[in-house]
VMD Tcl script that draws the C-alpha trace (Angstrom):
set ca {
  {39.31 119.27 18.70}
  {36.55 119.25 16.08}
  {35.15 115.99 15.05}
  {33.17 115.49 11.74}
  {30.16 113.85 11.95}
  {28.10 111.85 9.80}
  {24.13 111.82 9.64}
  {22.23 108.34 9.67}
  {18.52 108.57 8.70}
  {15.98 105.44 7.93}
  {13.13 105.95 5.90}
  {14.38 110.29 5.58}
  {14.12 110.73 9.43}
  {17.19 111.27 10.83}
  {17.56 108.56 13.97}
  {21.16 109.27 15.31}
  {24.84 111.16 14.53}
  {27.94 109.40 15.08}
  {31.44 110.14 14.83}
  {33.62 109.24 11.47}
  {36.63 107.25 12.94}
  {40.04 108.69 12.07}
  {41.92 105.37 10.73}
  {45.13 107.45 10.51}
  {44.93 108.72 14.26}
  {43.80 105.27 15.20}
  {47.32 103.66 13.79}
  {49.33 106.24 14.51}
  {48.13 105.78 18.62}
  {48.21 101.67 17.93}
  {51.26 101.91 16.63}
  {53.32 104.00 19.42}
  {51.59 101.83 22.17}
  {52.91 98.88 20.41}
  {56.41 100.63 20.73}
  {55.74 101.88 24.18}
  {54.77 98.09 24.99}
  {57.90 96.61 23.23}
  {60.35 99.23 24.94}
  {58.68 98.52 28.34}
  {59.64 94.76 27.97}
  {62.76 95.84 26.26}
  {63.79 97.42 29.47}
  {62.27 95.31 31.99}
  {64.05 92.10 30.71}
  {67.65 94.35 31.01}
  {66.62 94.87 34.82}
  {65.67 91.12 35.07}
  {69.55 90.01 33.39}
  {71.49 92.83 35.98}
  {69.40 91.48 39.02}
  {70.26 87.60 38.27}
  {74.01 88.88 37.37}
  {73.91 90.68 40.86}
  {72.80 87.79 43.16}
  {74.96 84.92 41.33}
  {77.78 87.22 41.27}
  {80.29 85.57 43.00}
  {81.73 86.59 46.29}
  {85.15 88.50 46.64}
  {88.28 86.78 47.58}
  {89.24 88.76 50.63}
  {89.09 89.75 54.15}
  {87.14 92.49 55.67}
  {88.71 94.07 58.63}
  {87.59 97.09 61.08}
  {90.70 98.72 63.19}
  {90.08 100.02 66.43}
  {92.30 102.36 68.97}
  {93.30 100.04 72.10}
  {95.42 100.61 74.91}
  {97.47 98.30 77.74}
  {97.77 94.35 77.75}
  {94.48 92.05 76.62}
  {91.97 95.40 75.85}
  {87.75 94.32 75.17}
  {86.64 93.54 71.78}
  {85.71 96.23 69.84}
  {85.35 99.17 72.58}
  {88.02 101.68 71.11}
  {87.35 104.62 68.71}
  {86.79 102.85 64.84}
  {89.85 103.75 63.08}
  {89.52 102.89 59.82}
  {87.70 99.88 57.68}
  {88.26 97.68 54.17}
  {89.14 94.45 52.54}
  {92.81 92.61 52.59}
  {93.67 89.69 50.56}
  {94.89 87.71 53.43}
  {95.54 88.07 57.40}
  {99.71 88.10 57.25}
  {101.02 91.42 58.24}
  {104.25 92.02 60.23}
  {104.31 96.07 60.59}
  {107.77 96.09 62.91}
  {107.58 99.17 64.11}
  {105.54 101.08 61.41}
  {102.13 102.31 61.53}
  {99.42 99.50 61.74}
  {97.27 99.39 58.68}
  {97.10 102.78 57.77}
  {95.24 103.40 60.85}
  {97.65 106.68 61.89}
  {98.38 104.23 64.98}
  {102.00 102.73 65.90}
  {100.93 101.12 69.31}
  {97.47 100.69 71.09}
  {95.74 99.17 68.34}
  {93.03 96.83 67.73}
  {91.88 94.88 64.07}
  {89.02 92.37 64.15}
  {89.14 90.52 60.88}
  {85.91 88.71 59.43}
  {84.74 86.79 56.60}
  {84.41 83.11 54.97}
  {87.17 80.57 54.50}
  {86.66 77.77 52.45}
  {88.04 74.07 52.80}
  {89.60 72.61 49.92}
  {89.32 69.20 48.67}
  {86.40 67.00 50.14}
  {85.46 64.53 53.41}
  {85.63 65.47 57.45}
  {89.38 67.13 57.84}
  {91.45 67.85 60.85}
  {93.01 71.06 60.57}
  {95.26 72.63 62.56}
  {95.52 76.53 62.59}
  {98.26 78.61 63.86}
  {98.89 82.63 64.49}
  {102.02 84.38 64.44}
  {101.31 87.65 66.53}
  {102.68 90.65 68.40}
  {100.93 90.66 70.39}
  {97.02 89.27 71.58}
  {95.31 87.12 68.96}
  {92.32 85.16 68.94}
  {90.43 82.84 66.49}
  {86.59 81.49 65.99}
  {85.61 79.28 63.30}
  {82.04 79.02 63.09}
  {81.35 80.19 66.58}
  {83.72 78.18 67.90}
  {86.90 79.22 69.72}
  {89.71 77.61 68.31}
  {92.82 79.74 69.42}
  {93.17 81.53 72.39}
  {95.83 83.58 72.43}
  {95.09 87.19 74.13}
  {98.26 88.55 76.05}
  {101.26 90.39 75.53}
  {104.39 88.34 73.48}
  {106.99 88.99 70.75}
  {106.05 86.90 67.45}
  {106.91 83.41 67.17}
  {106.34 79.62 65.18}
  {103.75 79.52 66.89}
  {102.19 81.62 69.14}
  {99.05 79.53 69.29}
  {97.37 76.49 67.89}
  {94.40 75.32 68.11}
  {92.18 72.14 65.78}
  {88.53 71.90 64.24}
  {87.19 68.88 62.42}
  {85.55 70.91 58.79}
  {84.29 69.59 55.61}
  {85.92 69.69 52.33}
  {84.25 71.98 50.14}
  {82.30 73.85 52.51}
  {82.83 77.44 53.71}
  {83.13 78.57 57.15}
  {82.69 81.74 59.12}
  {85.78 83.52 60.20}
  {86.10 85.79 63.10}
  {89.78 86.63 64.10}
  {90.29 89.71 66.76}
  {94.49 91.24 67.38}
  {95.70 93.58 69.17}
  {99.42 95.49 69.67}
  {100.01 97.19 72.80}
  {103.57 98.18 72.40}
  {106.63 97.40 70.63}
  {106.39 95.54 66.92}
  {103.65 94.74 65.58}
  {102.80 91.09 63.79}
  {99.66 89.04 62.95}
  {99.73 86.23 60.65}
  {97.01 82.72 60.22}
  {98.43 79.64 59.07}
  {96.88 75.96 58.73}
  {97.77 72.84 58.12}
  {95.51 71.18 55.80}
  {97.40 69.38 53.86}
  {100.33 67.92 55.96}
  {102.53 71.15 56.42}
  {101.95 74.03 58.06}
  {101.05 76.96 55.40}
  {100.05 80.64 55.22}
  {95.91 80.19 54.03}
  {96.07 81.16 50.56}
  {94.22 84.39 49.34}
  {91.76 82.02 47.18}
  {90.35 80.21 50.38}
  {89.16 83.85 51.39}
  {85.94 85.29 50.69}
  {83.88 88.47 52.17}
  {81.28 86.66 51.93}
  {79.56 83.09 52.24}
  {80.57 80.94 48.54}
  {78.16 78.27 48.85}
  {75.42 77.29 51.07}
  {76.35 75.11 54.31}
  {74.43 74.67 57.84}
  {76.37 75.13 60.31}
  {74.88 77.66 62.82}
  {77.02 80.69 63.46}
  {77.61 81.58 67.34}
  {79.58 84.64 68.26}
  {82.64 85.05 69.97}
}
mol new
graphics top color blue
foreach p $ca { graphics top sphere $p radius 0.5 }
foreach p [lrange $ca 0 end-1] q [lrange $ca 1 end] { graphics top cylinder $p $q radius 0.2 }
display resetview
């Protein structure tokens, strides 16, 4: 592009040539880095908001489960074929006869549930849980085994029990594993937490951790 140039002499001799400046260029190109600059903050500030909405978003009030083919009386954790996977409100199923979870399996069938239950209310509790299977079931809390209940049976108040001192208003890891060999097919967790036994309500379930705690997670 041409630029015009003006002459500067001293005394008549001419010393040097420089450049006329082109004040309407020079806004125009101030001016669209200015709107550059505020669109750039524009959009990083939207990024920052969606980042802090994704990390304090809060964490969903279910289960997560993983089904598993299985086969014959007290089968190993997690060595079938993966059937299927997703998110329940709550561990209480009793399938009779039907097809387990959508899994295309009536019999020889495996489901290890997992996620966070929180404690209501506040101070050390004793709590009591109980599972209501057909037929193997088995419970962890934390790491630590607190029903042990892997053979064949028919479904019953209760098929096991087991107690774990918690604290109110924390949340705690949850690692459940049933199985169905043959016949119906049943899995339910109660607790008593509050003087009664009780199914755990959906709201104590979460997919993830709620709040911080330390207690150190051991697997089954």
């Amino acid at each position: 592009r041409r630029r015009h140039t003006r002459y500067i002499s001293v005394t008549g001799v001419q010393t040097c040539a420089l450049p006329i400046l082109d004040y309407n260029r020079y806004w125009s190109t101030t001016r669209q880095y200015r709107d550059n600059s505020a669109r750039n903050s524009t959009e990083m500030r939207w990024l920052l908001a969606l980042f802090l909405i994704l990390i304090s978003a809060p964490a969903y009030a279910d289960v997560n489960y993983q089904v598993y083919a299985a086969g014959g009386p007290t089968p190993c954790f997690g060595c079938g074929t993966p059937l299927n996977s997703g998110t329940t409100t709550n561990i209480n199923y009793n399938w009779g006869s039907g097809m387990v979870m959508n899994s295309g399996r009536y019999d020889g069938v495996e489901i290890h549930f997992t996620g966070w239950i929180t404690v209501p209310g506040t101070g050390s509790q004793y709590i009591t849980f109980y599972d209501y299977s057909d037929d193997g079931f088995i419970l962890n809390v934390d790491g630590t085994r607190v029903i042990s209940n892997w053979r064949e049976q028919g479904p019953g108040y209760w098929n096991g029990a087991g107690a774990i001192t918690l604290q109110g208003g924390q949340s705690y890891y949850l690692d459940v594993w049933w199985y169905e060999n043959g016949g119906g097919a049943a899995v339910a967790l109660y607790w008593n937490q509050s003087g009664s036994a009780t199914l755990i309500p959906n709201g104590s379930y979460t997919t993830t951790r709620s709040e911080e705690h330390t207690s150190e997670l051991q697997s089954h």
